[in-house]
C-alpha positions in Angstrom: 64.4 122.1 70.9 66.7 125.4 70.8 67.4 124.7 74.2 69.2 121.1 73.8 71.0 122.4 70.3 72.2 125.5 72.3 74.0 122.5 74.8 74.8 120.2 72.3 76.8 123.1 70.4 78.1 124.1 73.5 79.3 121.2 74.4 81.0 120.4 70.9 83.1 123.9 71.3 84.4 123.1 75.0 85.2 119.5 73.6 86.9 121.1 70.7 88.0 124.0 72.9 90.3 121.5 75.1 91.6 119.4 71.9 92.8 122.4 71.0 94.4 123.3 74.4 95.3 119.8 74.5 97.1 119.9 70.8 98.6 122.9 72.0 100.4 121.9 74.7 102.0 118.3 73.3 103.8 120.7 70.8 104.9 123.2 73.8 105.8 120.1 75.5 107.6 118.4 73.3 110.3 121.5 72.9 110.5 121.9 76.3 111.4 118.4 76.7 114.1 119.3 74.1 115.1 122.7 75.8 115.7 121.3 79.3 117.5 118.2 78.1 115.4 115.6 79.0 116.0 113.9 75.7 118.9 113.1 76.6 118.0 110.4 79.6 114.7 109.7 77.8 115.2 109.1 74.1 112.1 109.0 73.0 109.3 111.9 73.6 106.1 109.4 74.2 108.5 107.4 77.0 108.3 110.3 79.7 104.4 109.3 79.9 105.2 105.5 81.6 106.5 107.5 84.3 103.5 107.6 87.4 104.9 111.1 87.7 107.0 113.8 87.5 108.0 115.7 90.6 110.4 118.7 90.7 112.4 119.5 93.9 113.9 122.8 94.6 111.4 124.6 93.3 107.6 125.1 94.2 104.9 124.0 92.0 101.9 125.5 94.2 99.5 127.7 92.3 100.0 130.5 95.0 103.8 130.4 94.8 104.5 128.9 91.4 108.2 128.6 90.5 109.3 129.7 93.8 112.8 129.1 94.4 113.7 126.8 98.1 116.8 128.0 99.1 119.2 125.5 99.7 117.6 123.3 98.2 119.1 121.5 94.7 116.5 121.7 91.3 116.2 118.7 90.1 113.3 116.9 88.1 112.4 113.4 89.6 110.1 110.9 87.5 108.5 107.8 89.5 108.5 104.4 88.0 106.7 101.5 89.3 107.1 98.2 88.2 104.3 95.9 89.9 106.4 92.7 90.1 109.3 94.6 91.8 110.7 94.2 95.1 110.4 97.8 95.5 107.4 98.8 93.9 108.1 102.4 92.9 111.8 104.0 92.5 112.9 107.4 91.6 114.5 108.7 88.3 116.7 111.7 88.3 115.5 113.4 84.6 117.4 116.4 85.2 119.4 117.9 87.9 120.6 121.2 87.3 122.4 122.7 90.7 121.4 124.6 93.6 118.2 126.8 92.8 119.3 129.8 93.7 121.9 129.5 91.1 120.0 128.4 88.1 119.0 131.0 85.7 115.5 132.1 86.2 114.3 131.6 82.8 115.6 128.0 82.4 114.1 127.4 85.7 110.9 128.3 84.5 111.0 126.2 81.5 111.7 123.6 83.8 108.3 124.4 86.0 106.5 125.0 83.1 107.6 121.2 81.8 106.2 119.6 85.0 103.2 121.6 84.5 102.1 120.5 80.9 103.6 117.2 81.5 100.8 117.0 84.2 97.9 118.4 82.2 98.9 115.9 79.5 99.0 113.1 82.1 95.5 114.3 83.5 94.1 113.6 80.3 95.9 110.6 79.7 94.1 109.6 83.1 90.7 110.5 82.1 91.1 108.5 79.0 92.4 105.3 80.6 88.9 105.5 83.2 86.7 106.4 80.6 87.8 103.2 78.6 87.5 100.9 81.9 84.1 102.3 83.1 82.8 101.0 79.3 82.6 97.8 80.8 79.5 99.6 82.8 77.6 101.6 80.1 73.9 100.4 79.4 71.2 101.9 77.9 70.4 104.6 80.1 66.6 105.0 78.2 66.1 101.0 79.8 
């Protein structure tokens, strides 16, 4: 019996553990989304989540080179749209283009990378919630 409470209250602090990470990062989120100007093509905060995603050129967004600058390249955040009745099923929307890279100040540039990356996390849960809502179309009684 200690053995399955010792899980169970494990598994309620990582599930509160990444609530908490989760909470966390909506409120880092949204003042980034404020810092780097994005509220001002997207006027509403919950609106940058219908985007598929968020890409950012210019700059890398690897783990092992993270906010790497490209030379020559421009920074500049892209979001994907799709629209499933389209013509041209997905299209790309400038959110923020802010110069060559080189040139950009290196703090605002990593607000920008950091943007992209909490945008993602959110949108990875947002992900797992939509699948674990379709996949209860599935759930039986597992002691059948």
């Amino acid at each position: 019996m200690s053995a399955a409470l010792d899980r169970l209250k494990n598994l309620t602090n990582n599930i509160s553990s990444y609530e908490k990470v989760r909470k966390d990062n909506i409120s880092a989120l949204k003042i980034l989304y404020t810092d780097i100007g994005i509220d001002k093509k997207i006027e509403k905060f919950e609106d940058i989540f219908e985007f598929k995603a968020v890409n950012l050129s210019g700059a890398s967004l690897l783990e092992e080179n993270l906010g790497e600058i490209k030379k020559g390249k421009y920074l500049q955040i892209l979001a994907i749209s799709y629209d499933k009745e389209a013509r041209v099923k997905s299209k790309n929307i400038s959110l923020g283009y802010f110069g060559k890279a080189e040139l950009v100040d290196v703090e605002f540039k990593d607000k920008i990378v950091e943007f992209i990356i909490r945008y993602r996390f959110e949108k990875s849960f947002m992900t797992l919630e939509h699948y674990n809502d379709m996949l209860k179309v599935y759930k039986k009684d597992l002691n059948d």
